[in-house]
DSSP file (Angstrom, degrees, kcal/mol; ACC not computed):
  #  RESIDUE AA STRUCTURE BP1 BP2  ACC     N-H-->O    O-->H-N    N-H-->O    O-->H-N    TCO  KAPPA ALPHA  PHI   PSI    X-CA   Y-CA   Z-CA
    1    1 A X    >>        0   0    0      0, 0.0     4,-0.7     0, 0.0     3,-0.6   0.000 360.0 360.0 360.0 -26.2   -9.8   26.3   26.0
    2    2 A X  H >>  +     0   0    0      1,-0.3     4,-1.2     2,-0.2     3,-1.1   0.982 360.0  53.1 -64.5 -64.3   -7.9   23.1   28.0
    3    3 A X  H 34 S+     0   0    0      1,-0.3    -1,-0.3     2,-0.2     0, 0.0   0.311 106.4  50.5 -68.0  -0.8  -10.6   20.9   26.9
    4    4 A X  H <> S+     0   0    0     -3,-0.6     4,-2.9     3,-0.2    -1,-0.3   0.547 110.6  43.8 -88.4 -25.1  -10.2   21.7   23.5
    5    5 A X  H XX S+     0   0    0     -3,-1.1     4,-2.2    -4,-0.7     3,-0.6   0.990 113.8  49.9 -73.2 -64.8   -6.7   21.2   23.1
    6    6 A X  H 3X S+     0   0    0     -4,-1.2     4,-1.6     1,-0.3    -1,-0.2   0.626 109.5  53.4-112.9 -37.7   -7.0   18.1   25.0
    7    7 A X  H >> S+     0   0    0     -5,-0.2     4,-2.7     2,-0.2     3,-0.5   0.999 118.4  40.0 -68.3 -62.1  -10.3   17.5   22.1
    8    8 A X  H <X S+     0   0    0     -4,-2.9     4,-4.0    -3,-0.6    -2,-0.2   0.891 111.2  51.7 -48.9 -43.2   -7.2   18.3   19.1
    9    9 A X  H 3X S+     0   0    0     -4,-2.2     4,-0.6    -5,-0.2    -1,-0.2   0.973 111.5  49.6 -65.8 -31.1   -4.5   16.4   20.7
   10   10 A X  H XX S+     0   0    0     -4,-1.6     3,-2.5    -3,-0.5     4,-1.1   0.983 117.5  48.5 -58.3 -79.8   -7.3   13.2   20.9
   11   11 A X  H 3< S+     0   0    0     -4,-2.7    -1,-0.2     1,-0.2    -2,-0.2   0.648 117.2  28.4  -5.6 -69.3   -7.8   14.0   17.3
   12   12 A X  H 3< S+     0   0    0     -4,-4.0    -1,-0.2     1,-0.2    -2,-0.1   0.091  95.4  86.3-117.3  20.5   -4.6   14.2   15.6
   13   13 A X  H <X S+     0   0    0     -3,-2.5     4,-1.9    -4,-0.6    -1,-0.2   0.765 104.3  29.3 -93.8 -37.1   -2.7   11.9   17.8
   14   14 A X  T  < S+     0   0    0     -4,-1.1     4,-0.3     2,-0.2    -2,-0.1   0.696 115.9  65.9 -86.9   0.0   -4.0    8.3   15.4
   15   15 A X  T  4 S+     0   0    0      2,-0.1     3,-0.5     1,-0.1     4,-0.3   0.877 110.3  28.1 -87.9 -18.6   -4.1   10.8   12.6
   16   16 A X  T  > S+     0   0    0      1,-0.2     4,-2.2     2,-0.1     5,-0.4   0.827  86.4 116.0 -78.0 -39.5    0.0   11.3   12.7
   17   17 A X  H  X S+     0   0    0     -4,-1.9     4,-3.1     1,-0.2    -1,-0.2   0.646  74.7  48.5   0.8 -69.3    0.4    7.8   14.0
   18   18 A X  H  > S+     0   0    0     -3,-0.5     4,-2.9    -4,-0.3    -1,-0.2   0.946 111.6  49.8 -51.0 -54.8    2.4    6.8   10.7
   19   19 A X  H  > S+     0   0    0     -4,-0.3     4,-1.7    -3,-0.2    -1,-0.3   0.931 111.5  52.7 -47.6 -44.3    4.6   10.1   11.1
   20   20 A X  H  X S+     0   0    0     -4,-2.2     4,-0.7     1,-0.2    -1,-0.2   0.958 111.9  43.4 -58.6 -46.7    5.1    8.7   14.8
   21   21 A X  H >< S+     0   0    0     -4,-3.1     3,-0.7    -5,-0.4     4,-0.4   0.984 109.6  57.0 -49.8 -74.2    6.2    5.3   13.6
   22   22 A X  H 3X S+     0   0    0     -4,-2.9     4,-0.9     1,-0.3    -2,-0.2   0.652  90.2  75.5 -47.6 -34.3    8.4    6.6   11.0
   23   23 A X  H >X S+     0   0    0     -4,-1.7     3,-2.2     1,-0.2     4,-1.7   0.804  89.4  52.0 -78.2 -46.4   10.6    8.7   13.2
   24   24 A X  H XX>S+     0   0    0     -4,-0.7     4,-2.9    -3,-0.7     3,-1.5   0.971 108.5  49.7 -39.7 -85.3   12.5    6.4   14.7
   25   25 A X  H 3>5S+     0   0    0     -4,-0.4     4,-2.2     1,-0.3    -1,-0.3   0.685 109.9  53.5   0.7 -48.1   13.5    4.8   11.6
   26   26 A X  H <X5S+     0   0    0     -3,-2.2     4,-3.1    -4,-0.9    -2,-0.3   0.878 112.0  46.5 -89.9 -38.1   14.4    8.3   10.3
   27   27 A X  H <X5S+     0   0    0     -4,-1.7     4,-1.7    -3,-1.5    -2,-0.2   0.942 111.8  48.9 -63.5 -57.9   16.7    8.9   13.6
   28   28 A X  H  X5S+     0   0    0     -4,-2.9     4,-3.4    -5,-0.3    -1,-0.2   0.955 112.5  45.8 -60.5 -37.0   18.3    5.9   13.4
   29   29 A X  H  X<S+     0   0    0     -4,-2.2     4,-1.7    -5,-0.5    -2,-0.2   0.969 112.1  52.0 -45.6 -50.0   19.1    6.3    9.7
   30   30 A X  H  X S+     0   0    0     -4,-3.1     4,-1.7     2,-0.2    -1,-0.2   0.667 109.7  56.3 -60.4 -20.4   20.3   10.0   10.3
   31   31 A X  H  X S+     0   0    0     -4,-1.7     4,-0.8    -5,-0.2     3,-0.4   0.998 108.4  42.4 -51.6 -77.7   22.6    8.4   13.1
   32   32 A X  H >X S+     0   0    0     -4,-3.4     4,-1.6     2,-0.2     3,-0.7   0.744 111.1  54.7 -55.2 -36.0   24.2    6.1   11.0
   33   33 A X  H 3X S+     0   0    0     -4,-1.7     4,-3.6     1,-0.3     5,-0.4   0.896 111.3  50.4 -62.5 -39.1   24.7    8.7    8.1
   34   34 A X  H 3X S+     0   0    0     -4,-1.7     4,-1.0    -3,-0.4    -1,-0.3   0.721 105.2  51.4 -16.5 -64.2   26.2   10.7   10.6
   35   35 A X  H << S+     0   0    0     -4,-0.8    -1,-0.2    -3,-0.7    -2,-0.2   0.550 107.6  53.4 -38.5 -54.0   28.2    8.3   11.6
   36   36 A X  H >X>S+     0   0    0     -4,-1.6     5,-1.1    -5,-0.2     3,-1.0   0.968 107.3  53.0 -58.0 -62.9   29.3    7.7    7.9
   37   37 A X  H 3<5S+     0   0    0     -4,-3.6    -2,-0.2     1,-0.2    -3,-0.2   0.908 106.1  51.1 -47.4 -47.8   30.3   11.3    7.4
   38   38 A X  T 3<5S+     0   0    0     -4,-1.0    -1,-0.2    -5,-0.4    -3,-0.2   0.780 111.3  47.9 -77.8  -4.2   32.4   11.5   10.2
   39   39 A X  T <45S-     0   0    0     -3,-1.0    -1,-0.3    -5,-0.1    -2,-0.2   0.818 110.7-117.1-101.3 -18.7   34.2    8.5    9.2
   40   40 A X  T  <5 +     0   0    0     -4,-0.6    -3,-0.2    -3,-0.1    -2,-0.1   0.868  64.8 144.0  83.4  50.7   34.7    9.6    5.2
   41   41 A X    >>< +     0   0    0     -5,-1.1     3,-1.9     1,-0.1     4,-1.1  -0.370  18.3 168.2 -95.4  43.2   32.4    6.5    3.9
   42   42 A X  H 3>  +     0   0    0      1,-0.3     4,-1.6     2,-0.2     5,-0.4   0.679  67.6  58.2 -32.4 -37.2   31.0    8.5    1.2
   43   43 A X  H >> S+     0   0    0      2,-0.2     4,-2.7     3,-0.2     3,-1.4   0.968 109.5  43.8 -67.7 -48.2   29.5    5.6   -0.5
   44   44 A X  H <> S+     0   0    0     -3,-1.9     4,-3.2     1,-0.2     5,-0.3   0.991 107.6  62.4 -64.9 -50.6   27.3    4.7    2.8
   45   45 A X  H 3X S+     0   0    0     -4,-1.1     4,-0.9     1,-0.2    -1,-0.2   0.658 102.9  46.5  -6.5 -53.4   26.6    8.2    3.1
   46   46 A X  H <X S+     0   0    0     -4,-1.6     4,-3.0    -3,-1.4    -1,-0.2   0.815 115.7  48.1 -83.7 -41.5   24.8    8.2   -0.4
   47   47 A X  H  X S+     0   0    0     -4,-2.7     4,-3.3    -5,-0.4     5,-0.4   0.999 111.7  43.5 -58.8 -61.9   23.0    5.1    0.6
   48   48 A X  H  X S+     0   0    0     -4,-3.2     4,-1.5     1,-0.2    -1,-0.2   0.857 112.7  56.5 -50.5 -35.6   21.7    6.1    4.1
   49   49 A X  H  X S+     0   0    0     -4,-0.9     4,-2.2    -5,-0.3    -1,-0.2   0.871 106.9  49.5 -76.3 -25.6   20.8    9.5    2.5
   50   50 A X  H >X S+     0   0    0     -4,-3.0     4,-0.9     1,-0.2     3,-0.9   0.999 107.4  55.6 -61.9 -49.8   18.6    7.6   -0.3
   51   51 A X  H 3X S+     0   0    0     -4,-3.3     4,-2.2     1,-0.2     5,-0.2   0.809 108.7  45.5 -50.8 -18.4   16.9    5.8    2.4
   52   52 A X  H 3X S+     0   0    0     -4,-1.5     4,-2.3    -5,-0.4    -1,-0.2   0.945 108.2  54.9 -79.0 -45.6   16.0    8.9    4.0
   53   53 A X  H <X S+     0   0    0     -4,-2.2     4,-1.1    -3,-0.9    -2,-0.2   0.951 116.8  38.4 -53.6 -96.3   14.9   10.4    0.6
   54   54 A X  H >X S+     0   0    0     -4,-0.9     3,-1.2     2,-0.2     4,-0.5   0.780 111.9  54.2 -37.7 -59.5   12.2    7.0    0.0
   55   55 A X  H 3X S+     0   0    0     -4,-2.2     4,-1.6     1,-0.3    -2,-0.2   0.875 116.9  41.0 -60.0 -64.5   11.1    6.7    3.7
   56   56 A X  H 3X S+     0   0    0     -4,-2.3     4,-2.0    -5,-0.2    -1,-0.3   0.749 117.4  48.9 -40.1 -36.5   10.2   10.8    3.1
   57   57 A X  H XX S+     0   0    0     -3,-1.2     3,-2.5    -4,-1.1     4,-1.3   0.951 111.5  48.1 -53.7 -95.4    8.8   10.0   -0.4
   58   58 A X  H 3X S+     0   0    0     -4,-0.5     4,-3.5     1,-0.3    -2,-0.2   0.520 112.5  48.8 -11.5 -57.4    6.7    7.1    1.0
   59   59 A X  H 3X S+     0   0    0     -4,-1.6     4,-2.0    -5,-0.3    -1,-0.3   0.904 115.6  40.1 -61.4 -49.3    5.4    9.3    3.8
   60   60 A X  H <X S+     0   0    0     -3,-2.5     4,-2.5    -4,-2.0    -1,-0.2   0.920 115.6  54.1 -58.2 -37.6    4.4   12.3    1.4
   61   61 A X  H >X S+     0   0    0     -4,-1.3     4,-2.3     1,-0.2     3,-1.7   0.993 110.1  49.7 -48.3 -65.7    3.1    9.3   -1.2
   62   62 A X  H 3X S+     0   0    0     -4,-3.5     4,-2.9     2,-0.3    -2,-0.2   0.836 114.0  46.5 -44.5 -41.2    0.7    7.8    2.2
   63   63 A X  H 3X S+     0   0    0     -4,-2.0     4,-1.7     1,-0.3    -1,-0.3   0.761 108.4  50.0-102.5  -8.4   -0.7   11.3    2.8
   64   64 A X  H <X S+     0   0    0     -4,-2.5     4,-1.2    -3,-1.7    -1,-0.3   0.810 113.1  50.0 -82.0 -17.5   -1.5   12.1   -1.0
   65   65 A X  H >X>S+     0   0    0     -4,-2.3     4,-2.4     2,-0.2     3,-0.7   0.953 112.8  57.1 -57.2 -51.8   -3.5    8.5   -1.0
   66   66 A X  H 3X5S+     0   0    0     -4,-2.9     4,-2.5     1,-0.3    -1,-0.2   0.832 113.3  28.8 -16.3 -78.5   -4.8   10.1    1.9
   67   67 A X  H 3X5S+     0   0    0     -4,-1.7     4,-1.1     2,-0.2    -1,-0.3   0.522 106.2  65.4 -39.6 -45.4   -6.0   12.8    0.6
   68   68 A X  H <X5S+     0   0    0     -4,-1.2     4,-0.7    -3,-0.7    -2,-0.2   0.887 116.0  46.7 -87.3 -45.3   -7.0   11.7   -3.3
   69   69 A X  H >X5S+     0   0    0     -4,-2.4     4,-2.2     2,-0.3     3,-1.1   0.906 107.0  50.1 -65.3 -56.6   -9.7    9.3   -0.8
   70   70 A X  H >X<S+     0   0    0     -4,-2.5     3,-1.4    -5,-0.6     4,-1.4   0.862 119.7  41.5 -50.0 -72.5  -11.0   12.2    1.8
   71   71 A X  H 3X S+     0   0    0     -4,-1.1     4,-1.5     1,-0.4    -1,-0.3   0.303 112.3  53.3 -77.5 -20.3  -11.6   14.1   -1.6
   72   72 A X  H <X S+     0   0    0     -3,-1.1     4,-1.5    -4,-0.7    -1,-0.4   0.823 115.5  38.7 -91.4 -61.5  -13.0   10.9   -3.3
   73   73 A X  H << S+     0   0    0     -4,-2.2     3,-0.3    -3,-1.4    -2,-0.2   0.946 119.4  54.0 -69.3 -38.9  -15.7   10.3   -0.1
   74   74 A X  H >X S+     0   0    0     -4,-1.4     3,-2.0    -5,-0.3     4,-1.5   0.986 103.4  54.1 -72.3 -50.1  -16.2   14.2   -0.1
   75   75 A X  H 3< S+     0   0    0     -4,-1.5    -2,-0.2     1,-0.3    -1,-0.2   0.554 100.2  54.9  14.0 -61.0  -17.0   14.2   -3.4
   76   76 A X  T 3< S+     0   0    0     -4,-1.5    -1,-0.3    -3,-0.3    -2,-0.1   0.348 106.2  55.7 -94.2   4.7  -19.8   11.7   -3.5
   77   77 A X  T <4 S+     0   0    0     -3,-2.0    -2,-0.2    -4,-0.1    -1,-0.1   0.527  81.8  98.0-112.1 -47.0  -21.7   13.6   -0.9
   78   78 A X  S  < S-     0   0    0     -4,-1.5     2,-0.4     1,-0.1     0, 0.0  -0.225  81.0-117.3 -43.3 145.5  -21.8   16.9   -2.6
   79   79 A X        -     0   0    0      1,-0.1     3,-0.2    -3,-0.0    -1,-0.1  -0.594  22.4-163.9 -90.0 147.7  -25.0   17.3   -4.3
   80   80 A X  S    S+     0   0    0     -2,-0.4     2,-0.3     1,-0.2    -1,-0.1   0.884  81.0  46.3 -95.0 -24.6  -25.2   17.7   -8.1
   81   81 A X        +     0   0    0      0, 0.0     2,-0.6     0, 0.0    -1,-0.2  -0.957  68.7 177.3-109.0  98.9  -28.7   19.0   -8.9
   82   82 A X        -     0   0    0     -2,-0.3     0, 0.0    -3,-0.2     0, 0.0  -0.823  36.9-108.7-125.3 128.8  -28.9   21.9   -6.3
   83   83 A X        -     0   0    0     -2,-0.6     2,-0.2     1,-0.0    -1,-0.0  -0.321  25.8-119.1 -58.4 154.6  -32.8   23.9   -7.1
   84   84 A X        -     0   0    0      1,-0.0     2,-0.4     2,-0.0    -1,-0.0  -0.627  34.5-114.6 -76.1 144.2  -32.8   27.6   -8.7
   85   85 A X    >   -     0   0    0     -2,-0.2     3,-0.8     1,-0.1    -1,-0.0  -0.684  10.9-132.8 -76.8 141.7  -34.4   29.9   -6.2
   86   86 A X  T 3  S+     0   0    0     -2,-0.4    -1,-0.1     1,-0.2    -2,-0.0   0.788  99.8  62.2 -65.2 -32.1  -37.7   31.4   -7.5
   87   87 A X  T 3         0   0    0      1,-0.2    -1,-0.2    -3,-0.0    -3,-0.0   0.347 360.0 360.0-122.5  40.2  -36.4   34.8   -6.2
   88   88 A X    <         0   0    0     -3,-0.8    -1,-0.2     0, 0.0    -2,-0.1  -0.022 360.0 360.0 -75.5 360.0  -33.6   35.4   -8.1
């Protein structure tokens, strides 16, 4: 069971990569909006909160590309003519 977590974490540590990257970004934004609110800057507020709104868009965008591709590759591997059994 060790060696298998140890197998997943190998796994799904380059597949998150981007998420891992992003987060900083997303911390620092949330900082500053913070930062904005507690000062009454409503206008930065609304800005910081869009950037947080694209960088989430982007991210969701990157993992439907993702996605529309696995399904693309699987796709083209499925067989199309598959025989009738005789003893059906």
């Amino acid at each position: 069971m060790k060696n298998l977590r140890a197998l997943a974490g190998l796994f799904l540590a380059p597949l998150l990569l981007p998420l891992q990257l992003a987060l900083p970004l997303l911390r620092v934004t949330a900082a500053r909006a913070r930062a904005a609110r507690a000062a009454g800057d409503r206008g930065a507020l609304s800005i910081e909160l869009a950037l947080i709104v694209v960088v989430v868009v982007a991210i969701a965008g990157a993992i439907v590309a993702a996605l529309a591709t696995l399904g693309q590759k699987a796709k083209g591997s499925i067989p199309q003519n598959l025989p009738i059994p005789a003893n059906s």
